[in-house]
N, C-alpha and C positions, 0 to 999 in steps of 0.2 A: 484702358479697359481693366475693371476688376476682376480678376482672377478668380478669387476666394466662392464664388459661387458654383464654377466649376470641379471643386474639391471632392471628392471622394472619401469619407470619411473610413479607419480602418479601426475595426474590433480593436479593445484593448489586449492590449499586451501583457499578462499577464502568466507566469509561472504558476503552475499545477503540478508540474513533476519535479522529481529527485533532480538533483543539479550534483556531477559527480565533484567530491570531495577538494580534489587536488584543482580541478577547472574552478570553481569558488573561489580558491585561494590563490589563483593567480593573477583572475580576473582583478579581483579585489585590489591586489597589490600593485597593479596598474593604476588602477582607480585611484590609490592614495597616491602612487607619484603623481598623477593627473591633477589629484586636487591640493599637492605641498608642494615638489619641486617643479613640477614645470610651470613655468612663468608663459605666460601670453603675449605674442608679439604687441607694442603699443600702435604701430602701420605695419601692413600687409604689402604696397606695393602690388606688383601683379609676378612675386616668385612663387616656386614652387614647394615649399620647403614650408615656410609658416603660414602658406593658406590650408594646406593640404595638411601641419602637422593639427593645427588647431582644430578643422571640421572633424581628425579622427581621433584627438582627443575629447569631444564634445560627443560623439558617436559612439564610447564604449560608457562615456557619465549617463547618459539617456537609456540605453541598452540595459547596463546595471541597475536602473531604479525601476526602470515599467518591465521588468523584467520579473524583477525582486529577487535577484542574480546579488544585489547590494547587499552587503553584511557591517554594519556597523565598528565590530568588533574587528576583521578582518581587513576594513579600510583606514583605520583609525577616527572619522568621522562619525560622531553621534546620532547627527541630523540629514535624512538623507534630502533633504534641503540646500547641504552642501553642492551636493553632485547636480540637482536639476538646476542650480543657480550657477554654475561652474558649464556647464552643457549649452542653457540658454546666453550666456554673455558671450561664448565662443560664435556660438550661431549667427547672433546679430552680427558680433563683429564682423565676423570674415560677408557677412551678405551686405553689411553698410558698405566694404570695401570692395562692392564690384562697380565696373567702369558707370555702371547705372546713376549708381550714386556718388562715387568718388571719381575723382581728377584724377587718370594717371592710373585707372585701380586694375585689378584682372579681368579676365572675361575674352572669349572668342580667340581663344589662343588653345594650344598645344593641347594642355591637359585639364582645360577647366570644365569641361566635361564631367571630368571624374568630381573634379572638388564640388561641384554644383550638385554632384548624385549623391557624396556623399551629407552635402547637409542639408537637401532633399530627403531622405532616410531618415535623418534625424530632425528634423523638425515634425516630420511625418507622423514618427515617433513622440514626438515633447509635443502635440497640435495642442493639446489642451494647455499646458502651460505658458504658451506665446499669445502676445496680445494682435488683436485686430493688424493694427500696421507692421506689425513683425510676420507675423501672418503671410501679406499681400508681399512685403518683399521679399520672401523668400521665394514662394511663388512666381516670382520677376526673372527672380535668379534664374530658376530652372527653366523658366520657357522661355528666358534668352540666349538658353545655350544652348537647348535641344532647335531650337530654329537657328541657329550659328549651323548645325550638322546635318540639318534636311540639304545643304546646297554643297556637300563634299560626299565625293564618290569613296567607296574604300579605299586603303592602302594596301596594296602588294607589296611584296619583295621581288616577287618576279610575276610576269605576265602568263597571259595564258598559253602563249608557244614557248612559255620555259623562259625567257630571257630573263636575269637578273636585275631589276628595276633599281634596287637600293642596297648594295652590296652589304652584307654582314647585318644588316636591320630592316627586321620584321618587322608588318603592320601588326602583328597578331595582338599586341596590348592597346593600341591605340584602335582600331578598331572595335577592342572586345569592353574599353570603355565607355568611348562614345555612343555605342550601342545602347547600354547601361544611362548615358545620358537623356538616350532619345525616351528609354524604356519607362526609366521614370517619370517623366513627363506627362507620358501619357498617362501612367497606371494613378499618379498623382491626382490630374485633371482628363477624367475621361470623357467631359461633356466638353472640352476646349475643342472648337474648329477644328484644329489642326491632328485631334490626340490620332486618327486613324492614320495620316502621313508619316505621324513623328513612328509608328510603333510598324509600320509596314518598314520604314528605315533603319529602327533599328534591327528588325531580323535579317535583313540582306548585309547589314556588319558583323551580325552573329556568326552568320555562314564563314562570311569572307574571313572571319577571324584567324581560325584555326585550318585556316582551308589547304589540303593536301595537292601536291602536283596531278594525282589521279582524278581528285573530286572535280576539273576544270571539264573534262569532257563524260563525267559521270552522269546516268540518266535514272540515279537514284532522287526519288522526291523529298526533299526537307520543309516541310509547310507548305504544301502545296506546289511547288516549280522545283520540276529538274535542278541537280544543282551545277549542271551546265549551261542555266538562263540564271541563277543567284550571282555566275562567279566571272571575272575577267582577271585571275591568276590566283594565285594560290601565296601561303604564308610561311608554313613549316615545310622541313627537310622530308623527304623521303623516307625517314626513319623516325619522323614525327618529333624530332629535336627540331627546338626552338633558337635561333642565329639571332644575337642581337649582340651589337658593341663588338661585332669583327670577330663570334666565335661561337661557340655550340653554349649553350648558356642558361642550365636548367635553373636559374634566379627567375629567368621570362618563361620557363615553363610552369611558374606557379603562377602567373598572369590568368589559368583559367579558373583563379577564384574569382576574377571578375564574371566569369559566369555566375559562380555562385551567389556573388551579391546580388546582382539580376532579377535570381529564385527568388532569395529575401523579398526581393520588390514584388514580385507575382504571389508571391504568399503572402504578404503582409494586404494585399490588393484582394485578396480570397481568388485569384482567378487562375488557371492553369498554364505554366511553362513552353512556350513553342518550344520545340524539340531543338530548333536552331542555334538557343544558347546552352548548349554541351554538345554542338558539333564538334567530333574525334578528340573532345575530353578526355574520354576514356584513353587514345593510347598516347597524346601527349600526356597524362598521366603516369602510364606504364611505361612511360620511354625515360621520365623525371626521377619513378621510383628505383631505377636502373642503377642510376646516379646515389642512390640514398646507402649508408651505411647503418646496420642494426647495432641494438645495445646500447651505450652510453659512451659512443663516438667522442672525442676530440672535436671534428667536422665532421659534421649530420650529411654534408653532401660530397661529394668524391667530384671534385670541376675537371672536365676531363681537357679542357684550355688554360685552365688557373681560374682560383675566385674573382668578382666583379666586385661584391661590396662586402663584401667578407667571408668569413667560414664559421660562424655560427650562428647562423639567423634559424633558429629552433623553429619560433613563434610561423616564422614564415613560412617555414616546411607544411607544422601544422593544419595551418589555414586551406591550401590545398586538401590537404588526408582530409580532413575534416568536411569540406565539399562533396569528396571523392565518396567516404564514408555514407552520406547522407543520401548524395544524389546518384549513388549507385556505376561510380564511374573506374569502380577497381576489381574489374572483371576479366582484364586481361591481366592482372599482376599476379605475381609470384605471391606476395602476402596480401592481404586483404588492408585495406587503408585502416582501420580499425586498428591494424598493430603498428603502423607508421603514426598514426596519430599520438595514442599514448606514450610512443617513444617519445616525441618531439616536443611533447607537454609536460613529459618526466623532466627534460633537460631545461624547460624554461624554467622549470620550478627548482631547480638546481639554480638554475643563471639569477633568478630572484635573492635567493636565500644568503645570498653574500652579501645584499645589500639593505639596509634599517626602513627606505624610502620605499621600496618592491619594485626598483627597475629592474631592467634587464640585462644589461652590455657593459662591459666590461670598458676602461675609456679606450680610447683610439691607437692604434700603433701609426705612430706616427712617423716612422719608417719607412711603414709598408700599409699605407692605410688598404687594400686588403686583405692583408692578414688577418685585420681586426674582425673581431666577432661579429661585428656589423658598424660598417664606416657610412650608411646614410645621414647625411646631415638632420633627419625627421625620425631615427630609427627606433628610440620610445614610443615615437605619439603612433607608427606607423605600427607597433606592438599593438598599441591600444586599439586600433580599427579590427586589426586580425582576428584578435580577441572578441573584441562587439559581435563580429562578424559571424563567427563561428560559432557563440553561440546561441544567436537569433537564428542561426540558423537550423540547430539541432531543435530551442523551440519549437520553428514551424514544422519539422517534419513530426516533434513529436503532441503535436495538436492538427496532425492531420490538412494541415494547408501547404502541401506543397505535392503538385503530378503535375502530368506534361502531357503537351495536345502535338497533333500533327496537323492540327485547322490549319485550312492555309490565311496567307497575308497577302 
C-alpha cells in the first residue's frame, strides 16, 4: 500500500523572530561537529546508540536550515547545502536499515519507537527535499512501528493496588515515547485507516506515563475518561520522583521532554495538544528542579542516589526548562524554568568554548565513567536532538501553533 497519499503536508518552517544570541551559537557549534567530526555509522544493526545517534544528528541539520537557525559564519560551512545533504543521507540511511529493508536491521523492539519519531520529524521537516522513494520509505518506517504499539498495553512500575510490577524501573520513558511513536503516525498520515486507533493509543500511554499512585482511582477527566478507566497502575513515586536503574533518578525525570516533542508534532501538524501529554509534567518537573543547583555549578544536578550517566549534561537539563518554559509547566517551582533554562545553556556554551569542533563533553573518566560529564555512548548526537528540539519548539510557540484541547479520544 502507498502511503505518500495519505500525507499531510505541513507549513513551511520558516523563522520570522529574533533567535536569542548565545542559542545561535551553540546550535550552530553542534551543527559544525555534526557536519566535521562526527562520522556516520557505515551498518546500523538493530543497536541503540548509532541508530538513534545518526536520526538526532540528522534532526538538528534539518531544524538548523528550514528553520534559518543556520549561520554560515558560526557553523563553518558556507553552503547550507552542507547540512540538508548531511540530514538527508542520515535519514535514508538509518530508514534503509530497518528490518523492512535490511536483514538483521531494527525495528519492533525496545526503543524504535522513538528512533522512527524521530526521523519522522525530520523528514517531515526536509518533505520537499526527499525524493518520491525516500518519501514512501520513510513513511514505512513510521507506520510499522506505530502498528508494532497499537497491540502492547502500557508499562507500570507498579499496579493499580500499589504492587511493585518492575522494581526500580519505570514505564514512564518507554511509555511517553512510544506514545510520541503512535502520535506521529497519525498526525503524519491522517487519512491512513488506522490514524484514529494509532492516536486514541497513544493518549492512553500519555496518561499511563507520568501516572501518579493517586491518579489510579482518580475521577478527574483527562480527554474525555476518568482517569481511573485511562489507568491500570501508576509510574512515579509519590513525591513525583522518577525510579529508574534501582534509584530516584532525576536523568528520567527529564524524559518529559518527550512530551514536548509530541507538542512539536501537534504544532508542526497545526492541530491542538490533548491535555494527556503534560499529564503531572508540571510537578515531575518541580520535583527534578529540586534536584537542580543555581549559578555556574560544577554539576547542574545534585543526584540524591549518585549520577547515572554523568554530572554535567547541561544540554539535557535544558531541554526540559525549555518544554517547561514554553508549555507552561513551572508553575509549581520555586524559579520559573526561564532562569533554569539560561543557566543550563550558559554552561553548554561554556562546555563548547573549549573546544575548535563546538562539542560539548569533555572525554570520559574512565575510572568512574559517571563522573564523566556525560558517559552516553550517543552523548554529542543526543546534544544535537536536545538542541533541534528546543528550538522548534520555542518556534512554534512563537508562531502561534501550539495549545491544548480536552477533546476526548
Amino acid at each position: 500500500m502507498t502511503l505518500i497519499p495519505y500525507v499531510e503536508m505541513i507549513g513551511q518552517v520558516r523563522n520570522s523572530r529574533y533567535v536569542d544570541t548565545r542559542m545561535a551559537r551553540v546550535a550552530n557549534n553542534s551543527m559544525r561537529w555534526g557536519l566535521s567530526t562526527y562520522v556516520a555509522p557505515t551498518t546500523f544493526g538493530n543497536a541503540e546508540h548509532p541508530i538513534r545517534g545518526a536520526a538526532s544528528v540528522a534532526m538538528l541539520e534539518a531544524v538548523g536550515i528550514q528553520t534559518l537557525l543556520y549561520d554560515p559564519a558560526l557553523a563553518g560551512f558556507p553552503s547550507y547545502l552542507s547540512a540538508v545533504n548531511r540530514a538527508n543521507s542520515l535519514l535514508i540511511a538509518v530508514d534503509t536499515a530497518h528490518r523492512q529493508y535490511t536483514t538483521g536491521g531494527w525495528g519492533g523492539q525496545w526503543q524504535s519507537a522513538w528512533w522512527a519519531t524521530l526521523l519522522g520529524t525530520t523528514g517531515w521537516i526536509q518533505w520537499r527535499y526527499l525524493s518520491v522513494p525516500d518519501r514512501e520509505r520513510l513513511l514505512q518506517v513510521v507506520e510499522y512501528e506505530a502498528d508494532q504499539r497499537l497491540a502492547q498495553p502500557p508499562r507500570y512500575l507498579r499496579d493499580a493496588a500499589g504492587t511493585v510490577l518492575t522494581p526500580g524501573d519505570t514505564g514512564a520513558e518507554e511509555n511517553a515515547w512510544n506514545a510520541g511513536g503512535l502520535a506521529c503516525a497519525a498526525l503524519m498520515m491522517p487519512g491512513h485507516p488506522r490514524a484514529g486507533d494509532w492516536m486514541t493509543a497513544a493518549v492512553q500511554l500519555a496518561v499511563a506515563a507520568f501516572s501518579h499512585p493517586d491518579d489510579v482511582s482518580s475521577g478527574q477527566v483527562v480527554n474525555g475518561r476518568p482517569l481511573s478507566e485511562w489507568l491500570d497502575g501508576s509510574n512515579v513515586e509519590q513525591s513525583y520522583d522518577v525510579v529508574n536503574h534501582g534509584k530516584v533518578n532525576p536523568d528520567y525525570s527529564q524524559s518529559i521532554g518527550l512530551f514536548g516533542h509530541t507538542a512539536i508534532l501537534f504544532g508542526l501538524a497545526g492541530k491542538p495538544v490533548p491535555e494527556a501529554f503534560g499529564w503531572n509534567a508540571d510537578r515531575v518537573y518541580a520535583r527534578l528542579t529540586s534536584y537542580y543547583t543555581p549559578g555556574e555549578p560544577p554539576q547542574p544536578v545534585a543526584y540524591p542516589d549518585g549520577p547515572d550517566w554523568g554530572v554535567r549534561r547541561s544540554v539535557s537539563c535544558w531541554w526540559p526548562d525549555t518544554c517547561a518554559q514554553v508549555l507552561g509547566w513551572d508553575a509549581l517551582c520555586d524559579r520559573p524554568a526561564g532562569y533554569w533554562a539560561d543557566v543550563h545553556l550558559a554552561d553548554a556554551d561554556i562546555q563548547q568554548a573549549r573546544y575548535t569542533d563546538g562539542h560539548l563533553y569533555a572525554p570520559l573518566n574512565t575510572a568512574n565513567p559517571a563522573l564523566s560529564e556525560d558517559s552516553y555512548p550517543a552523548r554529542e548526537q543526543v546534544g544535537c536532538y536536545q538542541l533541534a528540539a528546543g528550538h522548534l519548539l520555542r518556534w512554534l510557540a512563537d508562531h502561534d501553533r501550539l495549545w491544548t484541547t480536552d477533546a476526548p479520544y
